[in-house]
Structure formats: structure tokens, C-alpha cells
C-alpha positions in Angstrom: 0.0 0.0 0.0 2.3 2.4 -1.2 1.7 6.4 -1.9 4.9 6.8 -3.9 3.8 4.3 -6.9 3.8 5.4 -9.7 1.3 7.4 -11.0 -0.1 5.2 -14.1 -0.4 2.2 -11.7 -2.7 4.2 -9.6 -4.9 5.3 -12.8 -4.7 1.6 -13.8 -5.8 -0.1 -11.0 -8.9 2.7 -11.1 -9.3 2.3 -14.5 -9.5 -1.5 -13.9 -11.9 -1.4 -10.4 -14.2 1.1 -12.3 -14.9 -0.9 -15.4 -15.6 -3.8 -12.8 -17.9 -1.6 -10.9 -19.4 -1.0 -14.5 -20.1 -4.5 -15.2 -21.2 -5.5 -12.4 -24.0 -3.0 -12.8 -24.6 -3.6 -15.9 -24.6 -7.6 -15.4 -28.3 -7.5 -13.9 -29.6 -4.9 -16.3 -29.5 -7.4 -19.3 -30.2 -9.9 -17.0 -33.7 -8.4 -17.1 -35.4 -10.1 -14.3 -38.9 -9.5 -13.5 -40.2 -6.6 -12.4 -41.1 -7.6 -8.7 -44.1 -5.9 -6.7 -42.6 -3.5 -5.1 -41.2 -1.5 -8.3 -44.8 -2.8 -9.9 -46.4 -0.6 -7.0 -44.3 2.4 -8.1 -44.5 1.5 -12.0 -48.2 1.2 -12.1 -48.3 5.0 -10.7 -46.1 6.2 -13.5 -47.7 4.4 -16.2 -51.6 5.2 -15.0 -51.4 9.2 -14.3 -49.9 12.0 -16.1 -47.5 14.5 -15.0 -49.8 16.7 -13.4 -51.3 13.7 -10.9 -47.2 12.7 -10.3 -47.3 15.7 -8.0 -50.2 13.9 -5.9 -50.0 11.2 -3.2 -49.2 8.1 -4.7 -50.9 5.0 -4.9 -50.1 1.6 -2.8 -48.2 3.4 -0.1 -45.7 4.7 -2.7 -43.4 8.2 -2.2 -41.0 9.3 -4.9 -39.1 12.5 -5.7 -41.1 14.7 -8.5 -38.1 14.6 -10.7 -37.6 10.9 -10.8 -41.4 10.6 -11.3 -41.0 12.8 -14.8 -37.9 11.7 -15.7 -39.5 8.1 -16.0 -42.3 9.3 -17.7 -40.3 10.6 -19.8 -38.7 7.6 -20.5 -41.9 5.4 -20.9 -43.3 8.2 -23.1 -39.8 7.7 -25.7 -39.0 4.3 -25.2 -41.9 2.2 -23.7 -43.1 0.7 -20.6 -40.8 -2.2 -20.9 -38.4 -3.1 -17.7 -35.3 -2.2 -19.9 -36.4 1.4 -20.5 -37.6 1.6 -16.9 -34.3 0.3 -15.3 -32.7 2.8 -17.7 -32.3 5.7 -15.5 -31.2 3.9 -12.3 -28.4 2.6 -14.5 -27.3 5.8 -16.1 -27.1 6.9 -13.2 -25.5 4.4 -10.9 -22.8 3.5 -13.5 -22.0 7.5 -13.7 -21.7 7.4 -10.0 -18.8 5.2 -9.8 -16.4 7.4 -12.1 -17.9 10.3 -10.1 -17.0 8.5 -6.7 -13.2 8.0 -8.1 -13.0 11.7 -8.8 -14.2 12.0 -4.9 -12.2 9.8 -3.4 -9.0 10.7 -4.7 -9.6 14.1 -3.7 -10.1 13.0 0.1 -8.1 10.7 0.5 -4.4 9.2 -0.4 -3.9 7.3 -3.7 -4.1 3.8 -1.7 -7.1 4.8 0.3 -8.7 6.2 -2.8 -8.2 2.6 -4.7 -9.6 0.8 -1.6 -12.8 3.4 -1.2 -13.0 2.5 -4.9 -12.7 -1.3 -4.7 -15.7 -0.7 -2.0 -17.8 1.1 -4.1 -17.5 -0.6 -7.0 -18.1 -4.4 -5.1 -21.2 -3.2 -2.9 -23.8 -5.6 -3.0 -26.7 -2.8 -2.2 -25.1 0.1 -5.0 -24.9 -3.1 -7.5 -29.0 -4.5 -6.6 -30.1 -0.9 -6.7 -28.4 0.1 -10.0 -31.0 -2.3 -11.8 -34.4 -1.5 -9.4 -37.0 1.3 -10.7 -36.3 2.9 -7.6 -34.8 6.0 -6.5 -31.9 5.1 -4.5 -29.6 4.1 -7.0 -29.9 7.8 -8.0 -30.1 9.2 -4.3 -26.4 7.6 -3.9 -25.2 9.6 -7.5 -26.4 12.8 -6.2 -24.8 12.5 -2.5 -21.3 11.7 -4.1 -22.2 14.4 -7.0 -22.7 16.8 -4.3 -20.4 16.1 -1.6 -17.6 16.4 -4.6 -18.8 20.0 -5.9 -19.1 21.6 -2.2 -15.3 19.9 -2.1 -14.3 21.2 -5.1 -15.3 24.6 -4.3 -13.0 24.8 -1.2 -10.2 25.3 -3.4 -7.9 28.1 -3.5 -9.4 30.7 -6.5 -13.0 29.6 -6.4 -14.9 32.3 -8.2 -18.6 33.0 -8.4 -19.3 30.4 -11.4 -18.1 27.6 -9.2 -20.4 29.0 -6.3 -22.5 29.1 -8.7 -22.5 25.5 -10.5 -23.2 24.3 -6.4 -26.1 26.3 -6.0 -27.7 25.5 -9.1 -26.9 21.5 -8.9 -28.3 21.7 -5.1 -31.4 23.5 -6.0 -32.2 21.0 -8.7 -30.9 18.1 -6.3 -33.7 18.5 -4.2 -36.1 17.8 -6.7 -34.5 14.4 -7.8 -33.2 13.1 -4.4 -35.3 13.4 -1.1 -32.2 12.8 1.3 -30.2 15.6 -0.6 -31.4 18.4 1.7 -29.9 15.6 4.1 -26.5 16.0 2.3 -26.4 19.4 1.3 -27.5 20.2 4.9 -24.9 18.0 7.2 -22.3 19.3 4.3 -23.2 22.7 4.8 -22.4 22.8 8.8 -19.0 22.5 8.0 -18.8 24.4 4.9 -20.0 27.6 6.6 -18.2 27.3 9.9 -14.6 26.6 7.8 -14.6 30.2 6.7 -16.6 31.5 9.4 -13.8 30.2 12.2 -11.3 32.2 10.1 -12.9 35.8 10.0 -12.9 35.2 6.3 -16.7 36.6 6.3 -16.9 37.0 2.4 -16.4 33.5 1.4 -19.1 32.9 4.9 -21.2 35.0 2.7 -20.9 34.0 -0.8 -21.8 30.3 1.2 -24.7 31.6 2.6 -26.2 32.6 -0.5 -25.9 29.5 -2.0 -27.3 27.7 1.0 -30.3 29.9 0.8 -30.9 29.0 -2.9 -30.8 25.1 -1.5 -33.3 26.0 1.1 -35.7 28.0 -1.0 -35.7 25.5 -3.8 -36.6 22.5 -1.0 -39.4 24.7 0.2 -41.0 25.4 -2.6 -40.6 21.0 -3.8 -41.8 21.0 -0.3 -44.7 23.3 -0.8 -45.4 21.6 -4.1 -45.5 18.0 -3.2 -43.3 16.4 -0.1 -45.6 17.6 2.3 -48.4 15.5 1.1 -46.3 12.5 1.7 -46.5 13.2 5.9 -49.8 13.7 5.4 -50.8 10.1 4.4 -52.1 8.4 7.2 -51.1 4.6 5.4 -48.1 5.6 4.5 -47.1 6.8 8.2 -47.8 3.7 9.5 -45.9 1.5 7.3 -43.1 3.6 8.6 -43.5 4.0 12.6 -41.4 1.3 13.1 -38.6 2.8 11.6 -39.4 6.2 13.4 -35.8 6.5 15.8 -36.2 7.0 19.6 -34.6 10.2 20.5 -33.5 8.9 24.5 -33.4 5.4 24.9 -35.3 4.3 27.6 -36.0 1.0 26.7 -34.2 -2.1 25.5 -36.1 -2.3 22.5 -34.7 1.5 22.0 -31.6 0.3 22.0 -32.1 -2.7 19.9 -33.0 0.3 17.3 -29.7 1.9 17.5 -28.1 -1.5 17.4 -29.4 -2.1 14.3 -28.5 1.8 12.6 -25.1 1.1 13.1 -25.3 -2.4 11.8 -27.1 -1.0 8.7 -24.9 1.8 8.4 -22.0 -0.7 8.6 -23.5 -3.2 5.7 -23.8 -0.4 3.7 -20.3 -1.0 1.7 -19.9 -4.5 1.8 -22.6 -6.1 3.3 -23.8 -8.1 6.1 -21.2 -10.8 6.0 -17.9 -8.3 7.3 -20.1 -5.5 8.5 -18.1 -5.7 12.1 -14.8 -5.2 10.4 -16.1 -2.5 8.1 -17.2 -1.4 11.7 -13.7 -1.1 12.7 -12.3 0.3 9.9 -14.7 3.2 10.5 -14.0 3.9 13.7 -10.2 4.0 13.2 -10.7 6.1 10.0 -12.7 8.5 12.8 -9.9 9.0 15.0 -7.0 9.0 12.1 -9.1 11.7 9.6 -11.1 13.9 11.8 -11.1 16.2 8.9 -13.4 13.5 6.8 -15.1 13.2 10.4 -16.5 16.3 10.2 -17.8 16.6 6.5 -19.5 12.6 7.2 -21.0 13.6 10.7 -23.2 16.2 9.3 -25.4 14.0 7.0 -25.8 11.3 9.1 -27.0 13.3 12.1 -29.0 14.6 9.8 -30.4 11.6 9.4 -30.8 10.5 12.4 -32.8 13.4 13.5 -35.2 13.1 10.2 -35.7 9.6 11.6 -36.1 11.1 15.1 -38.9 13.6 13.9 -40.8 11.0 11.8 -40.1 12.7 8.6 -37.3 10.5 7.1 -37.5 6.8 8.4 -34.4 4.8 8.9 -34.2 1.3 6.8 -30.8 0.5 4.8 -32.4 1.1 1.0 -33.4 4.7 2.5 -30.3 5.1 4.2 -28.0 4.2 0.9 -27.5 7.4 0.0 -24.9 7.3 2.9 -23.0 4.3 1.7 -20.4 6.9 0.0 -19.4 8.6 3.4 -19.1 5.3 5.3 -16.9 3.6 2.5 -14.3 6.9 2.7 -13.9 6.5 6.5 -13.8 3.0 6.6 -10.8 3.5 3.9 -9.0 6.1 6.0 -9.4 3.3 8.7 -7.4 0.9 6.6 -5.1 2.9 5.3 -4.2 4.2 8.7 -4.2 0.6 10.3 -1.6 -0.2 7.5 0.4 2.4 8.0 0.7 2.0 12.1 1.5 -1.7 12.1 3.7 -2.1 8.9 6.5 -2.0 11.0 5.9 -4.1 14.0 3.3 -6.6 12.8 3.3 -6.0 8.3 1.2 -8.9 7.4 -1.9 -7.2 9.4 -3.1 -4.7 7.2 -3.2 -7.1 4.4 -4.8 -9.6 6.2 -7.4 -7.1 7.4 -7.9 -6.3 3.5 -8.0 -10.0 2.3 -10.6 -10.5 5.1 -13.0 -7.5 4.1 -13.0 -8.3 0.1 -12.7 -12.1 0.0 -16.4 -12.8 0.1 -17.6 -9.7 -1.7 -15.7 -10.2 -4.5 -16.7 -13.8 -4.5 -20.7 -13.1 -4.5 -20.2 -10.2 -6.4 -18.3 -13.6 -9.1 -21.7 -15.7 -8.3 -23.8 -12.7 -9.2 -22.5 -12.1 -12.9 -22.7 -15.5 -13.7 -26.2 -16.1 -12.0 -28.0 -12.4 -11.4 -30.1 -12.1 -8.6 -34.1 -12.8 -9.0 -36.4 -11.8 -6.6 -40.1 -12.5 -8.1 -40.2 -13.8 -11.5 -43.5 -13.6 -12.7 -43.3 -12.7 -16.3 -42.1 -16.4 -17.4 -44.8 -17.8 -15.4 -47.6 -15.6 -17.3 -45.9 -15.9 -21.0 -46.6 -19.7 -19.5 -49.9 -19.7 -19.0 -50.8 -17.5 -21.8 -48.8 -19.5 -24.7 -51.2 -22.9 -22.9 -54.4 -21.2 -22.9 -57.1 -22.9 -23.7 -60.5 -21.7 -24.5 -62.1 -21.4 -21.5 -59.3 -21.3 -19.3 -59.2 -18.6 -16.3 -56.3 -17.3 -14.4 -56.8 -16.9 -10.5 -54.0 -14.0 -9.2 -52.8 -14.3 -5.3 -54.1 -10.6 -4.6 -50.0 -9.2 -4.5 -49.5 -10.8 -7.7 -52.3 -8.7 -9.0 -50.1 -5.5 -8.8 -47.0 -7.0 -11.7 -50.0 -8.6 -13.6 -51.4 -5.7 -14.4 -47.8 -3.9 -15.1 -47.8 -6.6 -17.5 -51.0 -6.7 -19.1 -50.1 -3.0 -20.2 -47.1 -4.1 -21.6 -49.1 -6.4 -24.2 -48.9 -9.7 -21.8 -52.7 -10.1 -21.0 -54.2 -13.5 -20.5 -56.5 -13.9 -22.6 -59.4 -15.4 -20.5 -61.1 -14.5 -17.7 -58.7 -13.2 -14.8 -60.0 -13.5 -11.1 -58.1 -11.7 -8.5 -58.0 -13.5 -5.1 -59.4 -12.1 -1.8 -56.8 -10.7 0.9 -56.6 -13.8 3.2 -55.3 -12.2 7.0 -56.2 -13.3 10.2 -59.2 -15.0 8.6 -57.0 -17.0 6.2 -58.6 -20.4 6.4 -62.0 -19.3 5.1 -61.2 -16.5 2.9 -59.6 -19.2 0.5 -62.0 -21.7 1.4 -64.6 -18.9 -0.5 -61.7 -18.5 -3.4 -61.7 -22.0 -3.7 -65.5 -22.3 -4.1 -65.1 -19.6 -7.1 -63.6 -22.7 -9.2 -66.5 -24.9 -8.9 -68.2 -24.2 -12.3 -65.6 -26.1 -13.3 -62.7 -26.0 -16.4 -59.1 -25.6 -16.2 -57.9 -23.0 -13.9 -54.6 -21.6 -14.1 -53.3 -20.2 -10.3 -50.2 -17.5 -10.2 -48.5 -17.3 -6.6 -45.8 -14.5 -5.9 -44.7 -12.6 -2.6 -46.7 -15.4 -0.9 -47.5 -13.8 2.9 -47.7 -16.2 5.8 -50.0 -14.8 8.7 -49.8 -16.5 11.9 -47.7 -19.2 10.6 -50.2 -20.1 7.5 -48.6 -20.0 4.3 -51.5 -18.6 2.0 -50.3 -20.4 -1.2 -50.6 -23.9 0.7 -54.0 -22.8 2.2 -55.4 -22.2 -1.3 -53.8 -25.0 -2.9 -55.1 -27.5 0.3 -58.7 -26.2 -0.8 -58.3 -26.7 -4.7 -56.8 -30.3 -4.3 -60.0 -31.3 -2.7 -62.4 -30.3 -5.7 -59.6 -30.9 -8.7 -56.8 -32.4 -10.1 -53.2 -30.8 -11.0 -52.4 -31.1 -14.4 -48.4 -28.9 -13.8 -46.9 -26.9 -11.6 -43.7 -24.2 -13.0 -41.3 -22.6 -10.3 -39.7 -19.7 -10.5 -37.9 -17.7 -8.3 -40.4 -15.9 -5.5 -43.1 -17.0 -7.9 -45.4 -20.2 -8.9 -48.0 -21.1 -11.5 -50.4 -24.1 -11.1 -52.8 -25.8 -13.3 -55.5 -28.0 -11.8 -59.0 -29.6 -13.7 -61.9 -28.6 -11.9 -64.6 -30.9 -12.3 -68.3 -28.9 -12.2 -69.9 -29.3 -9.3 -73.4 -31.0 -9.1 -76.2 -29.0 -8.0 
């Protein structure tokens, strides 16, 4: 881990860790796996309304920045509703975020620390998944590091007005496209106005000031305009109290929260597997850069307070847009670890490296040659439709009625009768008891299973499929991943 290599290794060895990072983004895109129900739940609501209704709660408990919403109506409206044009923008994105992240990290830290930061980035499980999800948090990521680069950039000696200017006018329209980049732009801003302001240099603490205005009005009025609806709905708050963060312990379950922040926050880079030693690396890369310290604090603080106040709730895909400031201080860590026990115990730091990267770069091997599924339901319904029969009907599990119709408006409609089951619950035996009675008239019915619930312990794909076996006969059953598709011969019942 030496600084004083040559200066074309060190662009090599980035050159070669960001066209890795690259294909590993791009390996699940053209994998093209199934649009699953929770980007079905967002998709529907950009496919269904137009630009003016994007600015209105959305439906089945969905939130989404304004600008993502148009930009991927946008897309749909050029290239179709297909998952490849959907998936698009996360890609563009994410992919641009790891030459961006380079650019970053060799700016805060030295050449070897820069090169591991990179190596992080570019192997994170979570920044590779998210690059290929019609979701926002591929993008939130590309935004934080875009942002936290320019407000470096512009601490330079001989910043002028323009480069003031290029922050102010990037943070104003960051807001828009990102919820968590008032986060950023806000925990960044602490120490970007107190620098100057420590010094007496009070025209530079004013030329700041303007721009952090401009970030402020431009949130207020995206938060006039649409974000404030999103507090407002009642469902939607729910779904997230458990995530809401106790601001004083007082209980163990308090702490359990804050137990599992930090574990979140530490599976950020490289996941669950060496979150402890990531962990560690952090911590020493606390005490060795308390420079980096300061700009990282800010954001996540930030967070934590958002999460304290209800208004930004803490899970690990909303808190990705942090993965950027953990993965610099857990480099600083390592570089600093190498560079105190290289003398007395030189095998350590490498050890400490081999032992962080060996299984990432391993599943991140797996994961090119077999991308991830989640719920693959478009084979299943090409299935069913290319063995209709006249007369056939397809019964839909009600959470598999959300990517059904996603992909009945892309052209893949069954093409008889389509009966969406009931929501089974705490009364789960005799809701699909009733379902089961709907087959009685008798025929061929085809039945389409995905995100399968299991309340109480009852696993509502077996209950149905208990209930069907007693009035017909399976002719096949297909298997996908997080997805099934039965066909069973119903006799008619007699009167």
C-alpha cells in the first residue's frame, strides 16, 4: 500500500476497479429479471397518471421524488413501458456514480485509500442491486457523491462566483430528484459555513450563505409543491413507525433500534457478511481523519434526527445514500491501520484487507454468472398465456395482481377470464375456502402465486392449494424464483 507508486499504476488499477464496478452494474440490467411488486407498485403509478397527478400522493403506499417521477415518464413516453427502459435511469445513473466517486475519493483521500474506497464502491452488493431496481436510491447515492464532490471542489484556492455558482444551481435542482439531498447538502453545509466562518474570512461565509439559501428556498418550494403531502398520508405513516428512531433510549427495544442503525450503516459498503470489520475500519478512520469526520457527521446526524422527527424513516435502502461517506472512512481506517503496524506486525493490514474483500468479491463472481431474481413472474404468465385454452381462467394471489397488471399494459394479458383472489389475513382459512369455491363451475384454472404472505404461521399459497386439491386435479406446476403457476382440472360441481 504504497503512496509513492507510480502514478499510471494508480490510474490503472482505477481504471480496472471502475470498469468492474461498471459490469457489475450492468450484469443484472441485461439480466432483465422480473419486475417484482414492489417496483410494480411504483411503476403502475407512472404508467396510469400523467405528469400533473405525479405531483399527488401516490398510490399503494408509494413516495417518490417529482423529478424521478417525470424523468421516468419521460422515459416510458420515448421508449416504452418495458423493464429495460424503466431500469434505464437507475443505470445511467449508478454507472456514472462510480467514475464520479473515483473523482471524490482521490480528492479526500491518499492514492491507496482512494483505490480501496474504490474497490468498496465498486463491489457493494446494495449500490450493484439498486443500479437495476425502478427505484430511487440508485440515484439518491449519485447525487450525494455528486454533491459532496462539488461543495469539495469549491474549497479550493481561486474559487470564483461560477463555481459558487454550478453548487447552488446543482443543489437546488438536487432536491427535486433526491429526497435525502437536503440531508446532504444540509450535514455538508455545517462544516462548509463554519470553515470560513472560524477564520474571519466573512466574504467566502457570505458568498456560502447565498448559495445555501438558494438550496433551502428550492426545497421549500418541492416541499410546498408535493413532499408535504407525503406526511400527510395516514397509510403511509404507519408503514413507517417502526422505523421512526427513539430520540433517549429508555428502553431495551430502544436500543435494539440503534443496534441495528449502526449495523445498517456498517453493511452499507460491503454487506452483512464483514459489517463488524467495516465497523472497525470506520472507527479507526474516525480518529485518524477527523477532517473527513467532520464533513461525514453532518449527513448522518441529519439523518438521524429526520428519523427522530418522523419525517425520514431509517431502513438500509433509504439510508443508501450514505453508503459513499461510510466507505471513505472505513478507507481512511485501513489505510491508517496499515500504515501503524507495517513495521511491528506487516502482514496485518493485508490480512485485514484479504478478510473485508474475499467474500464480496466472491458473491459479487456468483452474481455475474447467476444475477439475482427476486419474483419472476413474467415467465410464469408468458406460460400460462402461450397454454391457454379456451375457457381457461387465471386466479392472481391478490400481491400478484399488482405485476399482472404492469404486464398486461405491456401487451402480456391473458387472454381469458382473470379472477383476483381475496386478501386472506387473520381469517385465512375461510377466505380461501370462499376463493376455492369460485372454481367450482368447473374447467381448467390456471393459479399464479408470488410474494406469498404467511400470517400467523399459514402459508397462504398452501392454504389455497389445500382447498383446490379437494375439488380438482393438478395437471403442472412451473417454479420460478419468489413465484409459482399451477394448473389444476376442476370438475363442475353438481347442484
Amino acid at each position: 500500500m504504497d503512496d509513492s507508486k507510480p502514478k499510471w499504476t494508480t490510474s490503472s488499477a482505477a481504471a480496472a476497479l471502475m470498469a468492474l464496478g461498471v459490469v457489475l452494474r450492468v450484469r443484472p440490467y441485461l439480466a432483465n429479471r422480473s419486475l417484482w411488486i414492489d417496483e410494480a407498485f411504483l411503476v403502475l403509478n407512472i404508467l396510469e397518471r400523467d405528469f400533473g397527478r405525479l405531483l399527488q400522493p401516490l398510490d399503494h403506499l408509494q413516495a417518490a421524488p417529482v423529478g424521478f417521477l417525470v424523468l421516468e415518464r419521460l422515459v416510458v413516453l420515448l421508449l416504452g413501458p418495458r423493464e429495460f427502459a424503466l431500469r434505464l435511469l437507475p443505470l445511467l445513473f449508478s454507472v456514472g456514480s462510480v467514475f464520479l466517486f473515483w473523482h471524490l475519493a482521490r480528492r479526500l483521500l491518499p492514492s491507496s485509500g482512494a483505490l480501496l474506497a474504490l474497490a468498496m464502491f465498486a463491489l457493494s452488493e446494495q449500490l450493484i442491486y439498486y443500479a437495476s431496481e425502478v427505484k430511487p436510491y440508485g440515484i439518491d447515492v449519485t447525487v450525494a457523491v455528486l454533491l459532496w464532490w462539488l461543495i469539495t471542489q469549491s474549497e479550493r484556492e481561486g474559487t470564483t462566483w461560477r463555481d459558487l455558482a454550478v453548487v447552488g444551481v446543482v443543489g437546488a435542482a438536487a432536491v427535486w430528484l433526491s429526497y435525502p439531498a437536503i440531508i446532504v447538502l444540509g450535514g455538508l453545509a455545517i462544516r462548509w459555513l463554519w470553515a470560513p466562518m472560524r477564520r474571519g474570512r466573512w466574504p467566502t461565509t457570505a458568498s456560502r450563505a447565498v448559495v445555501s439559501g438558494a438550496w433551502v428556498l428550492s426545497f421549500a418550494l418541492a416541499y410546498v409543491t408535493s413532499m408535504h403531502r407525503i406526511g400527510g398520508n395516514p397509510e403511509l405513516r404507519d408503514a413507517w413507525a417502526s422505523a421512526t428512531a427513539p430520540l433517549i433510549p429508555r428502553a431495551v427495544s430502544d436500543l435494539d433500534w440503534y443496534v441495528g442503525a449502526v449495523a445498517a450503516l456498517a453493511s452499507l459498503p460491503l454487506g452483512r457478511a464483514v459489517d463488524h470489520l467495516v465497523l472497525v475500519a470506520v472507527i479507526i478512520g474516525s480518529v485518524a481523519r477527523r477532517d473527513l469526520l467532520a464533513s461525514v457527521a453532518g449527513p448522518i446526524a441529519l439523518s438521524w434526527l429526520a428519523a427522530v422527527v418522523g419525517k425520514y424513516p431509517m431502513a438500509a435502502r433509504l439510508w443508501l445514500f450514505l453508503a459513499p461517506f461510510v466507505i471513505v472512512l472505513a478507507a481512511a481506517g485501513l489505510v491508517d491501520t496499515w500504515r501503524r503496524t507495517r513495521a511491528a506486525m506487516p502482514l496485518l493490514g493485508s490480512v485485514l484487507i484479504v478478510l473485508l474483500f474475499a467474500y464480496p468479491a466472491l458473491r459479487a463472481a456468483r452474481d455475474v454468472l447467476r444475477p439475482r431474481q427476486v419474483e419472476e413472474v413474467r415467465p410464469l404468465l408468458e406460460h400460462a398465456r402461450d397454454h391457454y385454452r379456451t375457457g381457461d381462467a387465471l386466479y392472481l394471489y391478490y400481491w400478484t395482481e399488482f405485476p399482472a397488471r404492469y404486464y398486461a399494459a405491456c401487451g402480456l394479458a391473458f387472454p381469458g377470464e382473470v379472477i383476483v383472489g381475496s386478501v386472506g389475513g387473520s381469517d385465512g382459512v375461510e377466505t380461501y375456502a370462499r376463493d376455492a369455491d369460485r372454481f367450482k363451475r368447473g374447467g381448467r384454472v390456471w393459479l399464479l402465486f408470488s410474494h406469498v404472505q404467511s400470517p400467523h404461521g399459514l402459508d397462504e399459497e398452501a392454504l389455497l392449494l389445500r382447498n383446490v386439491n379437494r375439488i380438482g386435479q393438478e395437471l403442472e406446476a412451473q417454479r420460478r424464483t419468489g413465484a409459482s403457476l399451477y394448473l389444476y382440472e376442476v370438475a363442475p360441481s353438481k347442484p
